[in-house]
C-alpha positions in Angstrom: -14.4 -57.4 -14.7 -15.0 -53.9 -16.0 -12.1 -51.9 -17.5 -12.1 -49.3 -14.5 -11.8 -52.1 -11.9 -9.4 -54.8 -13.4 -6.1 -54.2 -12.0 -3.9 -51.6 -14.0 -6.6 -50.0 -15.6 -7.9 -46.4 -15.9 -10.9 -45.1 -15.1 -11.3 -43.3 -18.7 -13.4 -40.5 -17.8 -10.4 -39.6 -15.7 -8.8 -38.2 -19.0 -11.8 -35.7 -18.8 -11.6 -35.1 -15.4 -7.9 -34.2 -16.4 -9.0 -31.7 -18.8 -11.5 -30.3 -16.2 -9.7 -29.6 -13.7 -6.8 -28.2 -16.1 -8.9 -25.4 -17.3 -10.0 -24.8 -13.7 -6.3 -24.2 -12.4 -5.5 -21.7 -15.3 -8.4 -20.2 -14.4 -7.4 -19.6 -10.8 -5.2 -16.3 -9.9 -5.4 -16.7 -6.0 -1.9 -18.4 -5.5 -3.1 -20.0 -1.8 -6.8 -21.3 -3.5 -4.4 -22.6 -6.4 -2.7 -24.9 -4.1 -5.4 -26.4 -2.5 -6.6 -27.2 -5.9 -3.6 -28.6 -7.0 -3.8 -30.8 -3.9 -7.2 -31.3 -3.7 -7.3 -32.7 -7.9 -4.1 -34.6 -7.2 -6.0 -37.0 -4.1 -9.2 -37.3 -6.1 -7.3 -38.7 -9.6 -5.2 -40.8 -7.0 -7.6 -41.9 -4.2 -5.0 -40.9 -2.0 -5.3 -40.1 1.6 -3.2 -37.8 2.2 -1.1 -35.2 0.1 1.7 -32.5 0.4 2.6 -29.3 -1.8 6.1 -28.3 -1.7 7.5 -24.9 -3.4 11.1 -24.3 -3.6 12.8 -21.3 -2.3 16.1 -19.9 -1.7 19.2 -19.9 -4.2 22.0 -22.0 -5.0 23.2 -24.0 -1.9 20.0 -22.4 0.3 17.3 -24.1 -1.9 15.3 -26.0 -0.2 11.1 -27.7 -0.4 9.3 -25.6 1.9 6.0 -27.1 3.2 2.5 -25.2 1.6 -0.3 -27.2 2.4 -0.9 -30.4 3.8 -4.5 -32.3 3.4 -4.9 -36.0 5.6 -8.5 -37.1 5.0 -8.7 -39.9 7.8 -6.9 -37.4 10.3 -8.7 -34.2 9.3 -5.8 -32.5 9.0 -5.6 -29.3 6.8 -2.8 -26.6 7.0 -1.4 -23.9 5.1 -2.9 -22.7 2.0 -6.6 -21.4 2.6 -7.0 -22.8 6.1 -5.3 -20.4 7.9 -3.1 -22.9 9.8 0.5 -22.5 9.4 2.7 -25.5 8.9 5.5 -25.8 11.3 7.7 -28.5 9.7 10.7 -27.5 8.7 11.8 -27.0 5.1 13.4 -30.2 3.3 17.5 -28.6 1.9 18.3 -29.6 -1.6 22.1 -29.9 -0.3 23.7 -31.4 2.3 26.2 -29.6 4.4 28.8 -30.9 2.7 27.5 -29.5 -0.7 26.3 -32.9 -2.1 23.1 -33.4 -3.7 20.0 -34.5 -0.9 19.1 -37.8 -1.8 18.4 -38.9 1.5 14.7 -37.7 1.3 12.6 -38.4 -1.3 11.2 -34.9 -2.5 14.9 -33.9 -2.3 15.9 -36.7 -4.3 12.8 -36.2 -6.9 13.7 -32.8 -7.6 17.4 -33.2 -8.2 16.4 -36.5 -10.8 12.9 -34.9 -12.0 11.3 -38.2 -12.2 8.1 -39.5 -10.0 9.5 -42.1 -7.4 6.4 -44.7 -6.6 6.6 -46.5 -3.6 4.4 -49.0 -2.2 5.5 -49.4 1.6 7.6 -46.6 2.9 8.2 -49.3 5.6 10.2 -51.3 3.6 12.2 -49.1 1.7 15.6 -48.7 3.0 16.8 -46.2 -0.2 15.3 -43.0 1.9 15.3 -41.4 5.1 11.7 -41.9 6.4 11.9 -41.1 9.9 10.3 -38.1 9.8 7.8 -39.8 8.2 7.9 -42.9 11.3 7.6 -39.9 13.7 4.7 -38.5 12.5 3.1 -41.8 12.6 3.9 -42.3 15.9 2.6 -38.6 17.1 -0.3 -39.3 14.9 -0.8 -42.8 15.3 -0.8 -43.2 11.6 0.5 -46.3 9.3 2.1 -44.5 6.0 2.6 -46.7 3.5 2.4 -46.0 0.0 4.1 -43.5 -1.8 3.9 -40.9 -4.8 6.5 -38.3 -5.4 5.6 -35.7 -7.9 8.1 -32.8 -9.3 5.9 -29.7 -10.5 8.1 -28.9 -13.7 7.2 -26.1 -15.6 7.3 -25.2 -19.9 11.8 -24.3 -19.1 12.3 -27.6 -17.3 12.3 -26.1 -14.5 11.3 -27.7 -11.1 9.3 -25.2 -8.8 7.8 -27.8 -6.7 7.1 -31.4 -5.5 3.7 -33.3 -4.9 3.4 -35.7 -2.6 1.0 -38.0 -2.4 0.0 -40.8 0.4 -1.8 -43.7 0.6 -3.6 -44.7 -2.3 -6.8 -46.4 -1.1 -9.0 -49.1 -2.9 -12.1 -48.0 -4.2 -14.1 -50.9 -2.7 -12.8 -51.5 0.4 -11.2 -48.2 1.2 -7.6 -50.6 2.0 -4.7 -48.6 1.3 -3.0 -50.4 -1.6 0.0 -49.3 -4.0 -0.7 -46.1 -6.3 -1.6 -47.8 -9.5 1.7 -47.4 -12.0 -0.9 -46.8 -15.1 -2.1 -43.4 -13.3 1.4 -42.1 -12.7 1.3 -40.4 -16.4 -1.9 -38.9 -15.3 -0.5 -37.6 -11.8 3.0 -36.2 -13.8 0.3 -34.8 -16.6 -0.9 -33.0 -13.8 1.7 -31.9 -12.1 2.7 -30.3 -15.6 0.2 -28.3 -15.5 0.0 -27.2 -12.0 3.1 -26.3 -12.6 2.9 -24.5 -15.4 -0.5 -22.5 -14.0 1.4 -21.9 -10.7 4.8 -20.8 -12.3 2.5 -18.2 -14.2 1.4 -17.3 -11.3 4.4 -16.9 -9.8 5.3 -15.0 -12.5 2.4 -12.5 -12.6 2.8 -12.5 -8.5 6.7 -11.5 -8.7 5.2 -8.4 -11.6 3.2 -7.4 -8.8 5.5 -7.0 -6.1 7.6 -5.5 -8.3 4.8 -2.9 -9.0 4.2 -2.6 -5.4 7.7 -2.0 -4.9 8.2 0.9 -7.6 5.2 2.6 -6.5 6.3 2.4 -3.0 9.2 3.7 -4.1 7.9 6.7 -5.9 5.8 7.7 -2.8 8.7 7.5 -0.6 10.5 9.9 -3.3 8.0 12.3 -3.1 7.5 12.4 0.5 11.4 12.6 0.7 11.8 15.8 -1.5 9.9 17.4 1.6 10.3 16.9 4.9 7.2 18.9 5.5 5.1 16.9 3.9 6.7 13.5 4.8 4.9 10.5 4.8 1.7 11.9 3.3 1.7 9.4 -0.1 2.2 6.9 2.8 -0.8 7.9 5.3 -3.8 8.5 2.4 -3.9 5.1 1.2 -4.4 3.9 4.7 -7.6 6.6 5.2 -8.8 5.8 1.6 -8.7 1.9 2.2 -10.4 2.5 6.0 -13.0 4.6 4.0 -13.5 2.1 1.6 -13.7 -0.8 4.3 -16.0 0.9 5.9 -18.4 1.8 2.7 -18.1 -1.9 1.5 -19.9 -2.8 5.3 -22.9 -0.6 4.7 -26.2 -1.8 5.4 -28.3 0.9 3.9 -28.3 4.1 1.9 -26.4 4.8 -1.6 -23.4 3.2 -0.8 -24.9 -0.5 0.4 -24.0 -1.8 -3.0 -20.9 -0.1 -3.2 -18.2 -3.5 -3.0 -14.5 -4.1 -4.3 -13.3 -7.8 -5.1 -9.4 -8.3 -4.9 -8.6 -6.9 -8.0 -10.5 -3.8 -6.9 -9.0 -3.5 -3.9 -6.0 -4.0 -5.9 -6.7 -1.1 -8.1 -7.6 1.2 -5.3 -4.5 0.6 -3.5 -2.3 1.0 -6.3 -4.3 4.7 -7.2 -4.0 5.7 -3.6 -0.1 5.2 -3.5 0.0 7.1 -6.8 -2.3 10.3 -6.1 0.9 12.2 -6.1 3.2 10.9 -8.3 3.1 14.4 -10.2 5.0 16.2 -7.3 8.1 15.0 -8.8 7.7 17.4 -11.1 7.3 20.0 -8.3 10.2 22.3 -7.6 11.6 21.4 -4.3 11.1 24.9 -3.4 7.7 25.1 -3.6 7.1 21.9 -1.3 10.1 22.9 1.3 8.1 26.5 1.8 8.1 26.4 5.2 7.3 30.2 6.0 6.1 32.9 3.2 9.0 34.2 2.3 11.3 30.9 2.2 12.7 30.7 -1.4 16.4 29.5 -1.1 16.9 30.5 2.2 14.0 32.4 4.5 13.7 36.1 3.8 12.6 37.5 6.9 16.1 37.4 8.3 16.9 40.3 5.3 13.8 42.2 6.9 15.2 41.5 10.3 18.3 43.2 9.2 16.9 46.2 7.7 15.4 47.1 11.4 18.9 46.6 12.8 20.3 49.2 10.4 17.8 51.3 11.1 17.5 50.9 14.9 21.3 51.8 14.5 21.3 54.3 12.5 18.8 56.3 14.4 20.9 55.5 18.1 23.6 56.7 15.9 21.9 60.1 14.8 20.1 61.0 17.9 23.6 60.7 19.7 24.1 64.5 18.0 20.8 65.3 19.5 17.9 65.3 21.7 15.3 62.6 21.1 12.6 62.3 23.6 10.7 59.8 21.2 13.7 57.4 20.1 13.3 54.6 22.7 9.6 54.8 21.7 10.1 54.0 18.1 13.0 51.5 18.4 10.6 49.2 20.6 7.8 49.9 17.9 10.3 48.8 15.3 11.3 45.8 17.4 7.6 44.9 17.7 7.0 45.8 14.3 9.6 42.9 13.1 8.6 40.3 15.8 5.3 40.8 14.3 6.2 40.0 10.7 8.2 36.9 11.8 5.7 35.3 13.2 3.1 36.3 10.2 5.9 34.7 7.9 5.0 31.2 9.8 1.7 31.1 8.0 -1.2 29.4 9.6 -5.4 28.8 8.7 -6.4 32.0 8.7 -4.9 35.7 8.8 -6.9 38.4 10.3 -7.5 41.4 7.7 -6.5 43.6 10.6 -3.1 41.7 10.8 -3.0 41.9 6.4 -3.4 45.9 7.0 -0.5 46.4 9.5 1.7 44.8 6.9 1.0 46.8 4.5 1.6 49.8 6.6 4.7 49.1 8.0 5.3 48.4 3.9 5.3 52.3 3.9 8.1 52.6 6.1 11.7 53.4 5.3 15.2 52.6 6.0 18.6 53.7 4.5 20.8 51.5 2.7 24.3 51.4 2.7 24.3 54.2 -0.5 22.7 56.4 1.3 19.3 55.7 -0.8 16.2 55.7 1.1 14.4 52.3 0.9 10.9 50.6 2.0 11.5 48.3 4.6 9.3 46.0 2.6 9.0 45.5 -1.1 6.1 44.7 -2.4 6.6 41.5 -3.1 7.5 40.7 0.2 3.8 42.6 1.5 1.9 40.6 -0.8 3.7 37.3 0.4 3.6 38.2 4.3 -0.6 39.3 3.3 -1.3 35.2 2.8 -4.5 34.4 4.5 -4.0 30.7 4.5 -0.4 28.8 4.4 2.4 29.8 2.9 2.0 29.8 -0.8 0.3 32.9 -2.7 -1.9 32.4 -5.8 0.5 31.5 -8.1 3.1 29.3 -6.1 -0.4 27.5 -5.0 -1.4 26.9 -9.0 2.3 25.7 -9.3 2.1 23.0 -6.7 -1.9 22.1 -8.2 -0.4 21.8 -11.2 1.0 18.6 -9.7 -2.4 16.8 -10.5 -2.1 17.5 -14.2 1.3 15.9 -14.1 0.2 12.9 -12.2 -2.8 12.7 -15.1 -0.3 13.0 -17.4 1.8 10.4 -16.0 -1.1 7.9 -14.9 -2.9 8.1 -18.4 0.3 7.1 -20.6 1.2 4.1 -18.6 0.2 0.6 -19.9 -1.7 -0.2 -16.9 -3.9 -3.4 -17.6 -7.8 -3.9 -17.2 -7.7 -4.9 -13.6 -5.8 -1.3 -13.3 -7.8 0.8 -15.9 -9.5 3.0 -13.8 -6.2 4.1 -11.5 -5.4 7.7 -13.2 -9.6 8.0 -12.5 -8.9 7.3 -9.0 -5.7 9.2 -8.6 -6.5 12.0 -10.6 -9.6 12.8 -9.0 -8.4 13.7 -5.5 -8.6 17.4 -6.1 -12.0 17.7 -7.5 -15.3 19.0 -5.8 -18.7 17.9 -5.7 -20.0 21.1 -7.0 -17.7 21.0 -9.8 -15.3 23.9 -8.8 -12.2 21.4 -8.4 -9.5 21.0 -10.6 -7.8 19.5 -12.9 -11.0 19.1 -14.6 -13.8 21.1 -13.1 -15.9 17.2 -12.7 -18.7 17.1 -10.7 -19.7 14.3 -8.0 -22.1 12.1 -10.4 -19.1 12.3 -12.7 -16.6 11.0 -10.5 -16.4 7.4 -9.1 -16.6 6.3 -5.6 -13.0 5.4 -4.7 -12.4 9.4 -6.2 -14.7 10.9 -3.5 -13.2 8.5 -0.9 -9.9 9.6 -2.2 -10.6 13.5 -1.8 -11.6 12.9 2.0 -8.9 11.4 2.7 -5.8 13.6 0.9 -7.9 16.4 3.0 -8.2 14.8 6.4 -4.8 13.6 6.2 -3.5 16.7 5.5 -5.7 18.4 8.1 -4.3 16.3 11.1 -0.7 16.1 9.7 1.4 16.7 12.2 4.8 17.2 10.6 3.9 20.6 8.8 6.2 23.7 10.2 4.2 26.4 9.3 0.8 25.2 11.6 0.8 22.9 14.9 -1.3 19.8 14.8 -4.9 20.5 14.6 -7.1 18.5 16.7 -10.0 16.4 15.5 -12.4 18.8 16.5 -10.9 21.7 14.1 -10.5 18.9 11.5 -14.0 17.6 11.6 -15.2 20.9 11.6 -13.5 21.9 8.6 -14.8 19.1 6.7 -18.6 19.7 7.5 -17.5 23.1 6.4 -16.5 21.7 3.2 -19.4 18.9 3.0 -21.6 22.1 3.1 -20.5 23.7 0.5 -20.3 20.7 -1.5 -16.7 20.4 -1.8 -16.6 16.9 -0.3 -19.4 14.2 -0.5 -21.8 14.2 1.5 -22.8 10.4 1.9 -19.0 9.7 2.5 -18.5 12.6 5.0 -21.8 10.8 7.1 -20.1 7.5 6.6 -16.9 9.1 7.8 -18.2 10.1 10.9 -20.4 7.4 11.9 -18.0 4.3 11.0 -15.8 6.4 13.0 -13.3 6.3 9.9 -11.5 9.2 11.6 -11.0 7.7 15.5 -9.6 4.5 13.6 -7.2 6.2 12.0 -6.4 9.0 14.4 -5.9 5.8 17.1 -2.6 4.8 14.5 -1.7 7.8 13.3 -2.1 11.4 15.6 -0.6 12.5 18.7 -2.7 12.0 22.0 -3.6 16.0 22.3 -5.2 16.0 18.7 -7.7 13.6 20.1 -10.1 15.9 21.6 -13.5 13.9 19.6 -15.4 11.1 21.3 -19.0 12.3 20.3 -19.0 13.2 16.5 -23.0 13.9 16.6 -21.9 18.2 16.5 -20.2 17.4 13.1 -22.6 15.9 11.3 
């Protein structure tokens, strides 16, 4: 009788297989795909039939074994990990309701001694509670029978897990037989190391949540310090990852080999969360500036004030005398002033026409409460109520690009490892253009990536459709759209994406989740392209 079939022995190329499938769990990162190895390994060492991965959860009298993947050969049964089937057995408590140890079940009982329990006939074991077990038989018409119960214990001693395994079977005659005592330091050898791998993982897994959760974090900062611009660091990455979805489908032209793996995606996501992370340093101020002349508080209500004193102070003077013309220029004053409040809202576009009157009712005057004669406008407040586009003039709008430059100089000094490298690339790039005239760095399309360009759409188009900004009312998709072919032909935006955006429809997915039924006014984009 060979060594690999007498009874007790060890196949020995099992010891390489041991080493095999060692490296091959340290080499996996995908937590699910890790369990399914660990299972998957575990029956082939063991010949077993069936086998279940627990992970503990919870804290101190709420830990408990909760079911993550469950593989029966001879029923076909696969659940949780990979297979998209969720397990619906309950989780096995650690602790009794009277705050005793669990050592009614087995996995509870193996976790609280953190030895392997082998036994041959769960039939005929009176030590456990095995009716769960008898039930499933029953609803499966299954015979379980032999037993191995695994902990998972990592390089602190600590248990994370339990691995059980069921019905050994014989080589030969495929009979289910005991699990072979001489393999148990092979099964706990590895469960070590599952253990250890998975508890790694863990480990990296709870860093990146963590991540997740700080950079969440920061968005929702940023978006806070303005309620005009809330929700914006929250809105691009969902247009930059529809853009991206929607590139990494493409049959033909120069994007059909564009693709992102996990950690890609990974590194995308992260970027996209992060494109404004340099508004922190932006005075509150400049991203509250609701109307042109908001600084503390809203300016127009001075001007407003300056026509009240003079409305009054000319009823008052023409009270000593004739004025056929009064009436006539208090309602040109009151127009004059209703006029300038609604130019303080801001908007797209301000006629030159509309830039002239201000200055000319600029050259107006009013008496102040000396006696001196003053200009019902300053010229500050001319040059801010002249802004042809928003609400910011030349140098409040270099303030707030300035944020860019921050988030560079934030992005480039943080550790950020090789799956993240290229994040302050990503992030930092939102504000260039294709034909080089962008900022912070004046780069050109072939000198920008393609999550950049996708990036740059979608900071645009978001802010575009927005439709929490005070100073301009939700502009359809057909003012949107038409705005970015604008932009695509002067080579501000890409030109490949902008054709993608349109015909993947990119902006009806998003406008579906995200805009208010009157902005969708778009169902044939063929005018835009």
């Amino acid at each position: 009788m060979s060594p690999s079939s007498s009874p007790g022995a060890v196949d020995p190329t099992i010891f390489q297989k041991l080493l095999d499938i060692t490296l091959s769990l340290s080499a996996e990162r995908h937590l699910p795909r890790l369990y399914e190895q660990i299972i998957t390994a575990a029956q082939d060492f063991t010949r077993a039939d069936g086998g279940t991965l627990y992970i503990l959860e919870g804290q101190g009298a709420g830990q408990q074994l909760r079911f993550e993947v469950m593989h029966t050969l001879s029923l076909g049964i696969h659940s949780g990990g990979t297979s998209g089937q969720a397990i619906s057995l309950r989780p096995i408590p650690l602790w009794l309701e009277d705050g005793q140890a669990n050592h009614q079940n087995v996995c509870a009982h193996v976790w609280h001694q953190g030895t392997p329990v082998n036994i041959p006939d769960a039939y005929e074991v009176e030590d456990f509670d095995f009716s769960g077990t008898r039930a499933f038989d029953r609803a499966m018409q299954y015979r379980t029978a032999s037993l191995l119960t695994l902990p998972l214990q990592n390089h602190a001693g600590d248990i994370i897990g339990i691995l059980q395994l069921v019905n050994a079977r014989d080589p030969g005659t495929g009979l289910v037989q005991a699990f072979n005592p001489a393999l148990e330091p092979v099964a706990l050898a590895l469960a070590s190391s599952a253990a250890v791998t998975l508890d790694k993982q863990q480990l990296l897994q709870g860093h990146k949540d963590l991540l997740d959760a700080f950079i969440r974090t920061i968005a929702q900062a940023i978006d806070a310090k303005s309620a005009h611009t809330s929700a914006h660091c929250q809105r691009v990455p969902v247009l930059t990852e529809l853009i991206a979805q929607a590139a990494c489908r493409a049959q033909d032209g120069p994007l059909k080999d564009f693709t992102l793996d996990d950690e890609g995606w990974y590194e995308l996501r992260v970027a996209a969360w992060l494109h404004d992370c340099g508004k922190l340093a932006t005075p509150d101020s400049l991203l509250d500036k609701s109307t042109k002349l908001h600084a503390l508080s809203d300016r127009i209500e001075t001007i407003q004030a300056r026509y009240a004193a003079l409305i009054a102070q000319e009823t008052l003077a023409a009270a000593d005398r004739t004025d056929a013309g009064l009436q006539a220029r208090i309602s040109q004053w009151r127009e004059d002033c209703d006029f300038l409040a609604r130019a303080n809202i801001g908007g797209e576009f301000m006629r030159p026409e509309d830039q002239q009157r201000v200055r000319d009712i600029a050259l107006q005057t009013w008496m102040d409460h000396t006696g001196a004669v003053q200009p019902l406008l300053t010229a500050e407040e001319a040059d801010m109520l002249c802004i042809a586009r928003g609400t910011l003039n030349n140098a409040e709008r270099l303030r707030i690009n300035q944020h860019i430059d921050v988030t560079l100089q934030m992005l480039e000094v943080m550790p950020f490892p090789k799956t993240l490298a290229r994040v302050p690339e990503y992030a930092g790039g939102h504000h260039e253009k294709i034909d080089g005239t962008g900022f912070p760095r004046g780069l050109t399309g072939d000198q920008m990536s393609w999550p950049a360009r996708m990036m740059a759409i979608a900071d645009i188009f978001e802010a575009l459709t927005a439709r929490d900004r005070p100073y301009k009312p939700p502009m359809p998709l057909s003012q949107a759209l038409s705005i970015l072919r604008d932009m695509r032909d002067r080579r501000h935006i890409d030109a490949d994406l902008y054709a993608l955006f349109l015909d993947a429809r990119v902006w009806e997915t998003y406008a579906r989740e995200h805009l208010l039924p009157d902005q969708l006014d778009v169902q044939d984009p063929t005018a835009y392209h």
